[in-house]
N, C-alpha and C positions, 0 to 999 in steps of 0.2 A: 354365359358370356357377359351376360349384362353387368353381373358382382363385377368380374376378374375387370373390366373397362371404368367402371368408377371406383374402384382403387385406385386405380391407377391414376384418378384424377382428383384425387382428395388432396389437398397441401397439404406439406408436411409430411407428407407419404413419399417420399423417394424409392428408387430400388430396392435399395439395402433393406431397409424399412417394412417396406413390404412383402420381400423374400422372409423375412422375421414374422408380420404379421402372419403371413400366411401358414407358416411353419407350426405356429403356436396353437395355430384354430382350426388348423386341416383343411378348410379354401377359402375363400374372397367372401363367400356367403354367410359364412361363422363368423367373420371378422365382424358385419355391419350388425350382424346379431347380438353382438358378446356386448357387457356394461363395461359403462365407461371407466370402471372400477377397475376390471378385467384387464382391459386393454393399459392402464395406464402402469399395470404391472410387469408389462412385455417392455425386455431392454429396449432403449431405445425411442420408447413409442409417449413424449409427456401431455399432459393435461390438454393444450389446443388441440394437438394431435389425435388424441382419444377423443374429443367433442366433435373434431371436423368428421371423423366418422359416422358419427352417434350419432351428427345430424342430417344425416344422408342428404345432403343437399347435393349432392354430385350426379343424383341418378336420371334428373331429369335432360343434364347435356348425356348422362352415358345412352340414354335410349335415342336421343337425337344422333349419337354416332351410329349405333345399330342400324339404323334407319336411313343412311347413307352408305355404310360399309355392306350392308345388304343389297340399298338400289345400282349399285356400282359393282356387283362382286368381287367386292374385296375381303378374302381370310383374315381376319385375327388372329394369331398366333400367342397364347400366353403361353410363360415362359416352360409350366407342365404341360403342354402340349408336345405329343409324341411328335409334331411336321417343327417345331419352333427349333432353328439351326441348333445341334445340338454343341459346335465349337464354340456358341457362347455360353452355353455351362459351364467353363471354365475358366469365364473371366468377372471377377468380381463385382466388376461394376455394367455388367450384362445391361439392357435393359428389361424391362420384364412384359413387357409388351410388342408386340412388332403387325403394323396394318401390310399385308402383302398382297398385289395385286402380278398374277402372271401362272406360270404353267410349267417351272420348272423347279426340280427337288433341290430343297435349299439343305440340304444334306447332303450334297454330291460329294461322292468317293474323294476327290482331287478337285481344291478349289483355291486360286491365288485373286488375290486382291493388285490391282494395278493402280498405280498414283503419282502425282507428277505437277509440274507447275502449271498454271492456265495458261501462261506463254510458251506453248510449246514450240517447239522448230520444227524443221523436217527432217532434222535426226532424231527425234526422240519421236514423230510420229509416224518415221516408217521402222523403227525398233518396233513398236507396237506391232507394227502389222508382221512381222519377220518373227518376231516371237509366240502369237496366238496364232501366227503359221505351223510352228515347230509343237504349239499347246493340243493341237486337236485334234489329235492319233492317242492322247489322253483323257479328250471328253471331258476335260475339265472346265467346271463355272469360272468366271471370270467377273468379280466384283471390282465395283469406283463406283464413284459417285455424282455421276450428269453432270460434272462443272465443266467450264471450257476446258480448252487446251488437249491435257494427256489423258484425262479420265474419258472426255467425250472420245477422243482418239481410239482406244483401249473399246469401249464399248461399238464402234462404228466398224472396229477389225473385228470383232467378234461376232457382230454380224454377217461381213461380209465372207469369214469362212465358216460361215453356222455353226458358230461355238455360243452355247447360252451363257446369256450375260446380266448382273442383276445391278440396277444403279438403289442404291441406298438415298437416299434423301433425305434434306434438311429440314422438312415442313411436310404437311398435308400429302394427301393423295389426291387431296380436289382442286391441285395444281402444277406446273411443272416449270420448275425452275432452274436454269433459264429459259423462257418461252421459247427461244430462238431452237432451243434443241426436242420439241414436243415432239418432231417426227419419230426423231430417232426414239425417244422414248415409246411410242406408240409400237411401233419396230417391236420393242424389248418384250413387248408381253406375247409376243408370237413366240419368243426364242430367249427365254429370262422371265425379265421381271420388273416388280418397282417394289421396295418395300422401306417402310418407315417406322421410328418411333413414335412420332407424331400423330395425333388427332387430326381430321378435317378440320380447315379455318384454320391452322396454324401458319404464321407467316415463316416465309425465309428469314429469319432474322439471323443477323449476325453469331451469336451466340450459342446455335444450334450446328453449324458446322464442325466446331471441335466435336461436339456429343457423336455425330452421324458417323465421324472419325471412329470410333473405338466397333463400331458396329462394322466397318471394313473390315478393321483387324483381325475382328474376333471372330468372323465368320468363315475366314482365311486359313489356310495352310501355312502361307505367306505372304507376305507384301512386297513388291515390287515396286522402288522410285524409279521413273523413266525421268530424267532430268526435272530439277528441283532449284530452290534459291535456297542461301543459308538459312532462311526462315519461311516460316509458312505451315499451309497445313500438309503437304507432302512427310515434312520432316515430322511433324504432330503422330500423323498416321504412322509412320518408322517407328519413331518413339514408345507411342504403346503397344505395337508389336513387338517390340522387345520386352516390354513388360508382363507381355502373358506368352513368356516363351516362343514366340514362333518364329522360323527364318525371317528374315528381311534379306531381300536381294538389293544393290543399285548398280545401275549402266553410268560409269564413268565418262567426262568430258573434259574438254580440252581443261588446263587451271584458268584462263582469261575468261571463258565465256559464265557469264551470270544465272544462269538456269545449270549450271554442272557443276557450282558450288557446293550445293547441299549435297549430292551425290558422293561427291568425291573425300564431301568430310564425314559421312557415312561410314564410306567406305576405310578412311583412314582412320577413322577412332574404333574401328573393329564393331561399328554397330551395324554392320550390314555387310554380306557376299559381294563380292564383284562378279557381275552379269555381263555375259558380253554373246552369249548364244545360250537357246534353250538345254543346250545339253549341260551347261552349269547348274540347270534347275533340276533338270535329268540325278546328276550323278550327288548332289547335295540333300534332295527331299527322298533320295531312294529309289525314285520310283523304276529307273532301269532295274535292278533287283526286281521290285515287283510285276515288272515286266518277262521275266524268264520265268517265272513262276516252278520255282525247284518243286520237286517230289517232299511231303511233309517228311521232318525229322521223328526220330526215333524217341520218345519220351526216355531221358535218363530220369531212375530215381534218386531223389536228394534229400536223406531222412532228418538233415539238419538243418532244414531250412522252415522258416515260420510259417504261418497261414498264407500271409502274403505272397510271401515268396514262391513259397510255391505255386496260387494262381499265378503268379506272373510269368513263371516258367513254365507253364501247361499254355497258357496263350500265347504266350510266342512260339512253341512245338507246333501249335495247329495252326497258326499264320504264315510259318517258318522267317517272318520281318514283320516288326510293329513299329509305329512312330508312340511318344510319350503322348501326344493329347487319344489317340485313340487305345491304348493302356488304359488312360484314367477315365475315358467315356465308359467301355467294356468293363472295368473292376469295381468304379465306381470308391477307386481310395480317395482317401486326399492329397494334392500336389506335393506339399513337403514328405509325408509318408512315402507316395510313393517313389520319387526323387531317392529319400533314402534307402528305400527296397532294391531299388535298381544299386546304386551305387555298390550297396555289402553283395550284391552280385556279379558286378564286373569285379571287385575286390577277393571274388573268390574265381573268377575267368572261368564264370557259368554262362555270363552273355557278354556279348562283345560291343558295344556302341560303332556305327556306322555315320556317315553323313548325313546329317539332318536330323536328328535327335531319332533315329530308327535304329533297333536294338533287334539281335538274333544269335540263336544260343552259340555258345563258341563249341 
């Protein structure tokens, strides 16, 4: 762990960067090993970039992390690790690192992300509570991020009907921001979590909230705006859930009130479902389907179909309903391929598309 932790602290080393380096050397440990020669021959990776390696100056903050991430038991999670959420494997600008402190599988079956303006009212924070009312005969996690308003909202209903809830953070784990909400966060490791990209010592800063954003998303099923302003980070987190495929829900408001703006333009520009009770989540992710749980179908054989295709026809037989990201977790294609696989299959009304990107044979 020590390698995989000061990579990740090297400048110049970004995600992407690293996913590469790693890729090229086989782990973190071959990376600090390899000449500067080496390395400065992997796309991507030029001359400072190869030296800030090569000078392993990183390693003495990475054993100073160890050495809190231990006295605090908190996991590190890189991103080959078999526990590290596997719904960020599919998005590109994943992080590759994640500090988790708590007690629940961040791989749960059903998992929606909740998000919304710090000014919430008290229609959008008993939406929260009416909806991870309706969420918990699903056992689904329920991600945000400890900010005031809807996220604190979303995380304090999920306690209060013991549904685990995980707050994502902007900074450190050797702090809790805003202070005001420590309780609840303390709460969370009974029943959830806390988990970050960030090193200890890192501040809240500005700048880190959008990043914490994509880490919502991607850990999500879906995202959910519970009341929103045209701008912000609610619509941020919308926005890149649309970027790595996944539903976006929003709970419509009046047009006059200001926090039901972003919603409603969500909602009208087709970047988001309209929510108005859990059973819209119900009948749009599948999950009712998955709920009946039919008798497995009959494998038909299909001798005209490629390598692909055919896996993807045998997984869906033995699931009898798959959504697209858990397709590409189990096949392990790539998104565009398998996009296209799917498609020359409904093109041949071998599988049928259902609500919520969930497919099952016709």
């Amino acid at each position: 762990m020590l390698h995989n932790i000061a990579l990740t602290l090297v400048k110049g080393v970004g995600d992407y960067n690293l996913r590469t380096l790693v890729s090229h050397c086989g782990n973190a440990q071959n990376v600090f090993n390899a000449k500067v020669e080496t390395l400065k021959k992997i796309p991507g990776i030029g001359p400072k970039t190869a030296e800030a390696i090569q000078s392993k100056e990183v390693f003495k903050r990475a054993e100073k992390e160890i050495i809190f991430i231990e006295k605090y038991k908190i996991q590190p999670l890189f991103y080959t690790d078999t526990d590290f959420p596997k719904r960020l494997h599919n998005c590109e600008d994943a992080p590759s690192i994640l500090y988790f402190k708590g007690n629940t599988n961040l791989n749960n079956q059903k998992t929606v992300a909740i998000v919304g303006t710090r000014n919430a009212t008290a229609y959008g924070r008993a939406f929260c509570e009416k909806l991870i009312s309706g969420l918990k005969k699903y056992n689904v996690l329920v991600v945000s991020g400890l900010a005031y308003g809807i996220d604190i909202a979303a995380h304090k209903a999920a306690l209060n009907f013991k549904v685990d809830t995980i707050g994502v953070l902007g900074h450190g784990l050797d702090r809790i921001y805003p202070a005001v909400h420590r309780n609840i966060a303390e709460k969370m490791l009974e029943c959830g979590g806390l988990i970050t990209e960030f090193p200890s010592e890192t501040n809240p800063d500005r700048q880190n909230f959008p990043k914490r954003n994509r880490i919502i998303a991607g850990m999500a099923d879906a995202t959910i705006v519970v009341e929103a302003a045209i701008t912000g980070g609610a619509l941020i987190t919308a926005q890149i859930a649309n970027s790595y495929n996944r539903d976006v829900f929003a709970l419509p408001g009046r047009v006059e009130d200001e926090f039901s703006n972003g919603c409603n333009y969500l909602i009208k520009t087709n970047r988001a479902q309209l929510i108005t009770k859990v059973e819209d989540i119900e009948y749009i992710l599948g999950w009712v389907q998955a709920q009946l749980q039919p008798k497995p179908q009959q494998l038909t054989i299909y001798p005209n179909l490629n390598n692909d295709e055919q896996k993807i026809v045998k997984l869906i037989a033995e699931k009898n309903s798959i959504n697209f990201d858990d397709l590409q977790l189990h096949l392990n294609i790539p998104q565009s391929k398998l996009a296209m696989a799917i498609l020359n299959l409904e093109m041949q009304s071998i599988i049928i598309a259902l609500p919520g990107k969930v497919y099952k044979l016709n």
